[in-house]
Backbone as JSON Lines, residues from 0, in Angstrom:
{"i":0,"aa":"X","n":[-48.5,-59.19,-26.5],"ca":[-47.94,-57.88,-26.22],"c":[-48.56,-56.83,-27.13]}
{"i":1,"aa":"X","n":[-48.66,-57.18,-28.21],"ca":[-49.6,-56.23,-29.23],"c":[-50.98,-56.14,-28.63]}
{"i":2,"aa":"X","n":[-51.99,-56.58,-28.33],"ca":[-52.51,-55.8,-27.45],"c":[-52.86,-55.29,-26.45]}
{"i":3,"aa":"X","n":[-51.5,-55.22,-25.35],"ca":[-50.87,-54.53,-24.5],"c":[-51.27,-53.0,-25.43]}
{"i":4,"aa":"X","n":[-50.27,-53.28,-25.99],"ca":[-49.72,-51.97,-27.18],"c":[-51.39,-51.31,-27.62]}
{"i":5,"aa":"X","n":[-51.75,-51.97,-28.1],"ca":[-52.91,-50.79,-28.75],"c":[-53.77,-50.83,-27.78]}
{"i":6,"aa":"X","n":[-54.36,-51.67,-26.39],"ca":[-54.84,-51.32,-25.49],"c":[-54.47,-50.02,-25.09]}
{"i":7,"aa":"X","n":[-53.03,-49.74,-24.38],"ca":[-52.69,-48.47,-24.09],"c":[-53.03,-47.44,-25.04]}
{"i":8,"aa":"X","n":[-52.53,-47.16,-26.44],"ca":[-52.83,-46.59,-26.98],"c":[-54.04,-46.19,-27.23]}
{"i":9,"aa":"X","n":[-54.75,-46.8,-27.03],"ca":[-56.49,-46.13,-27.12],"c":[-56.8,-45.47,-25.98]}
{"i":10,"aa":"X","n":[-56.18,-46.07,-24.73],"ca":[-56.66,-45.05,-23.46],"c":[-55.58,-43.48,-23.34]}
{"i":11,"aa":"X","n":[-54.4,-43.82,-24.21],"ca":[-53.91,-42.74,-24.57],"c":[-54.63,-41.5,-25.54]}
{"i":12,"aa":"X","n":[-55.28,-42.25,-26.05],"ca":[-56.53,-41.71,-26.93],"c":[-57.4,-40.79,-26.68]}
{"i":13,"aa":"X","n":[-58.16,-41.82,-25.96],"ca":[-59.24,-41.21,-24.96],"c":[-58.84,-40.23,-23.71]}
{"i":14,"aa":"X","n":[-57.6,-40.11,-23.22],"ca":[-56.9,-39.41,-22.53],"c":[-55.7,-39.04,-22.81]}
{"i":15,"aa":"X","n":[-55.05,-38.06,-23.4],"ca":[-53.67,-37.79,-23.49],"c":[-52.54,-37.58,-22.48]}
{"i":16,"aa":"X","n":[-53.62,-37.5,-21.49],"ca":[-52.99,-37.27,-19.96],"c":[-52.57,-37.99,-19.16]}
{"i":17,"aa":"X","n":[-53.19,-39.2,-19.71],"ca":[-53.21,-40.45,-18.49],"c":[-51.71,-41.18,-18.78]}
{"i":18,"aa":"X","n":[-51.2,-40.23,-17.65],"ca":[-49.46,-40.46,-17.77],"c":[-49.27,-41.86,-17.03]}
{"i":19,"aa":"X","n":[-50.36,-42.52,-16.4],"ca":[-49.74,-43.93,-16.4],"c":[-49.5,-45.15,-17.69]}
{"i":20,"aa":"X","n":[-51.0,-44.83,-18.39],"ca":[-51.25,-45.24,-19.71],"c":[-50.05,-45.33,-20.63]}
{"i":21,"aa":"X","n":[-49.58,-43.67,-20.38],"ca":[-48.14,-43.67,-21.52],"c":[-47.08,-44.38,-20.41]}
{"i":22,"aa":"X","n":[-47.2,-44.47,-19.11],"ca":[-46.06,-45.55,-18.63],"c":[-45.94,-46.48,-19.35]}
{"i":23,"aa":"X","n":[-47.12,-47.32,-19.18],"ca":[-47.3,-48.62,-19.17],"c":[-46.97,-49.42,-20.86]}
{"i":24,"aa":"X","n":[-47.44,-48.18,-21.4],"ca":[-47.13,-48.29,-23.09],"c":[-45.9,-48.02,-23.5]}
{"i":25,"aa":"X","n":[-45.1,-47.71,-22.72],"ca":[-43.33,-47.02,-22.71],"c":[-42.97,-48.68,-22.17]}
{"i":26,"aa":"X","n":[-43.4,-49.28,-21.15],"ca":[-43.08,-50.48,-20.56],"c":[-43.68,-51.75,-21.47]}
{"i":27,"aa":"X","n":[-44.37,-51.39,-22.4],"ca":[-44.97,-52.9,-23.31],"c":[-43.92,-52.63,-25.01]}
{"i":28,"aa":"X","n":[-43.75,-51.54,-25.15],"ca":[-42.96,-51.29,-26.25],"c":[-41.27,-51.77,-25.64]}
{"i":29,"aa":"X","n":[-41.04,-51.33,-24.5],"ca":[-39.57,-51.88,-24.14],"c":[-39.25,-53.44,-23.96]}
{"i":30,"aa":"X","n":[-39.87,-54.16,-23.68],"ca":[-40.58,-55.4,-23.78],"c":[-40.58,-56.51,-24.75]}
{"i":31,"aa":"X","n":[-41.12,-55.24,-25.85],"ca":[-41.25,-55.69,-27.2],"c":[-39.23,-55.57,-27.82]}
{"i":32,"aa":"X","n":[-38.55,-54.79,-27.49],"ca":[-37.71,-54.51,-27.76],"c":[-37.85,-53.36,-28.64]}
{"i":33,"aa":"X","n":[-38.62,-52.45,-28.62],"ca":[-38.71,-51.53,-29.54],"c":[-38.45,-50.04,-28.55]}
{"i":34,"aa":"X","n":[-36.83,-49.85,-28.32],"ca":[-36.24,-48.82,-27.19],"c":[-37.0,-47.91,-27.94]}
{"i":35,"aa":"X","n":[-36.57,-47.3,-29.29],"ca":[-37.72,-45.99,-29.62],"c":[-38.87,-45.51,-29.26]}
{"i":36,"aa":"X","n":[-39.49,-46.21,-29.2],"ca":[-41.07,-46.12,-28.88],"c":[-40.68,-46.1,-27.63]}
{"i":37,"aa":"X","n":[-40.07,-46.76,-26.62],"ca":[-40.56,-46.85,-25.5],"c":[-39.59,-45.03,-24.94]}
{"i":38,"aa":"X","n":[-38.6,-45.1,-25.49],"ca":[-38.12,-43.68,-25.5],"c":[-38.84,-42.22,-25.46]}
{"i":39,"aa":"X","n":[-39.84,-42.47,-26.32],"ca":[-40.7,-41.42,-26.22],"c":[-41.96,-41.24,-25.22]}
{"i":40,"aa":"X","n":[-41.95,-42.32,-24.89],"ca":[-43.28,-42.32,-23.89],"c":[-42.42,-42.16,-22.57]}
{"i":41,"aa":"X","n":[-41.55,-43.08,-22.48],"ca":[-40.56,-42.15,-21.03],"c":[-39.81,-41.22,-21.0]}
{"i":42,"aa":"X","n":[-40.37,-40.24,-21.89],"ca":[-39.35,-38.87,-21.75],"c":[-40.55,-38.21,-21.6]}
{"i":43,"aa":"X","n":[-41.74,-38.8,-21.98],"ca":[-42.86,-37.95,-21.42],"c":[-43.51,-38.16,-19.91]}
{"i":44,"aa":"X","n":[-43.05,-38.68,-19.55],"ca":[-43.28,-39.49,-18.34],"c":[-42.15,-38.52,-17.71]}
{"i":45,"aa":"X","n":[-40.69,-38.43,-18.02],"ca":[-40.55,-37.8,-16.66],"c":[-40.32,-36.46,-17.23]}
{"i":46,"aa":"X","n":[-40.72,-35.5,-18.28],"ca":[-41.21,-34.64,-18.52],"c":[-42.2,-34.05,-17.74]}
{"i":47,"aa":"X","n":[-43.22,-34.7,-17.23],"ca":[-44.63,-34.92,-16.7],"c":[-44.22,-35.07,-15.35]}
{"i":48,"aa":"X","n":[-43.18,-35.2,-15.04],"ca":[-43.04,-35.5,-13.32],"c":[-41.18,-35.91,-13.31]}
{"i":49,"aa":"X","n":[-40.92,-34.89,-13.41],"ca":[-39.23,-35.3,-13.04],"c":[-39.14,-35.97,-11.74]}
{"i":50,"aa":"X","n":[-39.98,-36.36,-10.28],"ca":[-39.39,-37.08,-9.76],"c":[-39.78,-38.39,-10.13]}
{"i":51,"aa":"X","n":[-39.98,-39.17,-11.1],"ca":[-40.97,-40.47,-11.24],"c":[-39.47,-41.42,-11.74]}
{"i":52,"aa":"X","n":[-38.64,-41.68,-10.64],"ca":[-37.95,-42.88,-10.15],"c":[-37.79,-43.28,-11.04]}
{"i":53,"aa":"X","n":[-39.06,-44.28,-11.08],"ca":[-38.84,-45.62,-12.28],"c":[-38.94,-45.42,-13.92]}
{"i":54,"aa":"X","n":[-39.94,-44.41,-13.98],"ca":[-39.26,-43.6,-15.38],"c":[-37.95,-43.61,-15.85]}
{"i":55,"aa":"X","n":[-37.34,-43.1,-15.06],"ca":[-35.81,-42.46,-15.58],"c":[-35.46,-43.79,-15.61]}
{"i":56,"aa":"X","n":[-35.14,-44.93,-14.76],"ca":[-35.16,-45.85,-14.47],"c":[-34.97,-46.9,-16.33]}
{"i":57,"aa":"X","n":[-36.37,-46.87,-16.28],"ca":[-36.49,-47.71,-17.88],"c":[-36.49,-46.74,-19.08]}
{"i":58,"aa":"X","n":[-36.31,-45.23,-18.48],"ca":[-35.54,-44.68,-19.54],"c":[-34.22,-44.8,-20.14]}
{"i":59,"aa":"X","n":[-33.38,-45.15,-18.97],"ca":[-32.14,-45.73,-18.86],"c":[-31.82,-46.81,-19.73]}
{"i":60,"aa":"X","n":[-32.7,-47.97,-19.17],"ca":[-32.92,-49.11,-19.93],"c":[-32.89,-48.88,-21.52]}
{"i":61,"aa":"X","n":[-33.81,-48.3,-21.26],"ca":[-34.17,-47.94,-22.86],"c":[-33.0,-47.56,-23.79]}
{"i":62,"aa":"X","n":[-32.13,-46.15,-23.46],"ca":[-30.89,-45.95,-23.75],"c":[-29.84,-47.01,-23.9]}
{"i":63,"aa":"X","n":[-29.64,-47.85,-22.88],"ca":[-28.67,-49.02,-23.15],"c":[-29.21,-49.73,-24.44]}
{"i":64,"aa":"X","n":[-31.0,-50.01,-24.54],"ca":[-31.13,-50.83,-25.32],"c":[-30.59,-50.4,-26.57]}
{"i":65,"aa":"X","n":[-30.2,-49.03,-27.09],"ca":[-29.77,-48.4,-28.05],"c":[-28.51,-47.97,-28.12]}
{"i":66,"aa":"X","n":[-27.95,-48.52,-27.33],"ca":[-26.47,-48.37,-26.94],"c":[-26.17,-46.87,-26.59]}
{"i":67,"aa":"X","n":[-26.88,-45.54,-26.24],"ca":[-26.69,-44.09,-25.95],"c":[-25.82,-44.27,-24.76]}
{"i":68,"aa":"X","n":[-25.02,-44.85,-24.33],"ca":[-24.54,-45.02,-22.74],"c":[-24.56,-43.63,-21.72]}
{"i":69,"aa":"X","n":[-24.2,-42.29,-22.77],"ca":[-24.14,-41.35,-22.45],"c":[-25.74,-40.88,-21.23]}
{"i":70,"aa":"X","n":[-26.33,-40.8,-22.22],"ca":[-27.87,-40.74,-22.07],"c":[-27.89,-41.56,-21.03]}
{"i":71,"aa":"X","n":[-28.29,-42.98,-20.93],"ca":[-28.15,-43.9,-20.12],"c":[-27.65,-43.7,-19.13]}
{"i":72,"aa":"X","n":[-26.56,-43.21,-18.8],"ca":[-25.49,-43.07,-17.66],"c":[-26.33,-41.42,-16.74]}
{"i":73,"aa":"X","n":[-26.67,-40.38,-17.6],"ca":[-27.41,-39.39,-17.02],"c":[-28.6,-39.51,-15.98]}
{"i":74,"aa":"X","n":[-29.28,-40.59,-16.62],"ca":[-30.75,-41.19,-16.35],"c":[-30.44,-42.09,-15.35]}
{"i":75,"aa":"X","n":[-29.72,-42.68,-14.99],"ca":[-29.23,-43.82,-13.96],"c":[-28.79,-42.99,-12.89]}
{"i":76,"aa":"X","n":[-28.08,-41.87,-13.01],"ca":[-27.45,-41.38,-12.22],"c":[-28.52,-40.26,-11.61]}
{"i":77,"aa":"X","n":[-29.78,-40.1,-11.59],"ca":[-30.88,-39.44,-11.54],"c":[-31.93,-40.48,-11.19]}
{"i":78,"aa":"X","n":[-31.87,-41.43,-11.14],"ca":[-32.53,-42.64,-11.03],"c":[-31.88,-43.05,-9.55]}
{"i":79,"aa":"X","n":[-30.32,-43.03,-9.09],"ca":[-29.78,-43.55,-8.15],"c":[-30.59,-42.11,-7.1]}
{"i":80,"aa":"X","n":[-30.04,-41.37,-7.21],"ca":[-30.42,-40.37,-6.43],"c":[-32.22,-40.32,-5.98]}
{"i":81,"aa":"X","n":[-32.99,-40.29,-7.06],"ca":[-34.56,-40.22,-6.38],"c":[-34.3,-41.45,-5.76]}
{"i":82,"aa":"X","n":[-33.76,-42.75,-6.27],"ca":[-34.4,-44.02,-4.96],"c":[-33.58,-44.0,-3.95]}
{"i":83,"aa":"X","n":[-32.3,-43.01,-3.58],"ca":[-32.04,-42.81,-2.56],"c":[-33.02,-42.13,-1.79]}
{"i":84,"aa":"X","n":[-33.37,-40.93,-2.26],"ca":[-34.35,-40.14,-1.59],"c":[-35.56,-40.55,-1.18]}
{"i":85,"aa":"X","n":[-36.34,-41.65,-1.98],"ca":[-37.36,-42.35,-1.52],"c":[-37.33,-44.01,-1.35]}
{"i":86,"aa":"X","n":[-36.28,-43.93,-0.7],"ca":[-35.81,-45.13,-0.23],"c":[-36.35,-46.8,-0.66]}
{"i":87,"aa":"X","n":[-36.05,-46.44,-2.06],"ca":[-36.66,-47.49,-2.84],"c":[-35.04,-48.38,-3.17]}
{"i":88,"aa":"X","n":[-34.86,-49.39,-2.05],"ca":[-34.11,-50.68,-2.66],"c":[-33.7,-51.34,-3.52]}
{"i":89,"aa":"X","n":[-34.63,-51.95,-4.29],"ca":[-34.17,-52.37,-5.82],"c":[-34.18,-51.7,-6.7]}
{"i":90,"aa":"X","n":[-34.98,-50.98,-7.17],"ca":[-34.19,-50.01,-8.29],"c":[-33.17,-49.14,-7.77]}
{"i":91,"aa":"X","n":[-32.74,-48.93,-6.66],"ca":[-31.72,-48.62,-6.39],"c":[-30.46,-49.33,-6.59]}
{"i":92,"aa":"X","n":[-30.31,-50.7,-6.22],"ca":[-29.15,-51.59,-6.47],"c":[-29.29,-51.99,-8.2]}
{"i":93,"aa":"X","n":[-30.54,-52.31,-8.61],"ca":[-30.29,-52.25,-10.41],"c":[-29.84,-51.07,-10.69]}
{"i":94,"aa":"X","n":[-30.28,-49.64,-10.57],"ca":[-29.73,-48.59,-11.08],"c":[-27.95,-48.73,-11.2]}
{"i":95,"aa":"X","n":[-27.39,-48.82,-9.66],"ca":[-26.4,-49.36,-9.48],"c":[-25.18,-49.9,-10.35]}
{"i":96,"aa":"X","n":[-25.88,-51.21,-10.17],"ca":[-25.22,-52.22,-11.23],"c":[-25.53,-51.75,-12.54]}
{"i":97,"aa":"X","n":[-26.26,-51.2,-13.43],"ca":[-26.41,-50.39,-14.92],"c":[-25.14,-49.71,-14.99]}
{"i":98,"aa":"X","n":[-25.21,-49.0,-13.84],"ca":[-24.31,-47.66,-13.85],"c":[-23.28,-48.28,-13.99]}
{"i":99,"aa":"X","n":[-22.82,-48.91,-13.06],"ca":[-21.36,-50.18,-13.05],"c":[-21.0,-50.38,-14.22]}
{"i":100,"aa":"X","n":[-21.95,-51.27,-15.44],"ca":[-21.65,-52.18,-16.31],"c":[-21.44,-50.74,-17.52]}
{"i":101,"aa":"X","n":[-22.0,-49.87,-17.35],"ca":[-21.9,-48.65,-17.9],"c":[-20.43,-48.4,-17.98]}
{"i":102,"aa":"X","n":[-19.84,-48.55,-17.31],"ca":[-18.39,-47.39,-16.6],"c":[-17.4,-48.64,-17.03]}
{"i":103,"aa":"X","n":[-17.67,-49.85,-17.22],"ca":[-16.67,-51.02,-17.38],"c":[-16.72,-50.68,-19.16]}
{"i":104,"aa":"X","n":[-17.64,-50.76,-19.81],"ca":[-17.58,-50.98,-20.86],"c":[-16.97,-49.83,-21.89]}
């Protein structure tokens, strides 16, 4: 996974733009269990494109991983709505169930 991690980071390097790069490096740091890091690369991510689904998505994630539920619960609930709108299935029913386990706890 570490060089996942500094792979991305160098093409982040060489490109500051390449907003998949910082996906993918938001998705190898969450992984790692390191929600911070991956926090910042998906707030630039849907900074960079408020409709990007799966962003908000493992931004969410990310938040739970830090217990923010608040946060978490915003991002899910913004997450349910784009994969309604682009009729994306499973992150729709995970969003879902987040939100659920959110509201129980």
């Amino acid at each position: 996974m570490t060089e996942d991690i500094s792979a991305f980071i160098q093409r982040l390097e060489e490109n500051p733009n390449n907003k998949f790069a910082r996906f993918h490096l938001g998705q190898a740091y969450f992984a790692k269990g390191d929600y911070g890091n991956a926090l910042v690369h998906f707030n630039a991510c849907v900074e960079a494109s408020e409709e990007w689904m799966m962003a908000h998505l493992y931004l969410a994630k990310a938040y739970l991983g830090l217990n923010q539920r608040g946060d978490a619960t915003r991002h899910l609930e913004r997450t349910i709505r784009l994969a309604e709108e682009q009729n994306h299935e499973d992150p729709l029913d995970e969003a879902r169930s987040l939100l659920e386990e959110c509201r129980l706890d």
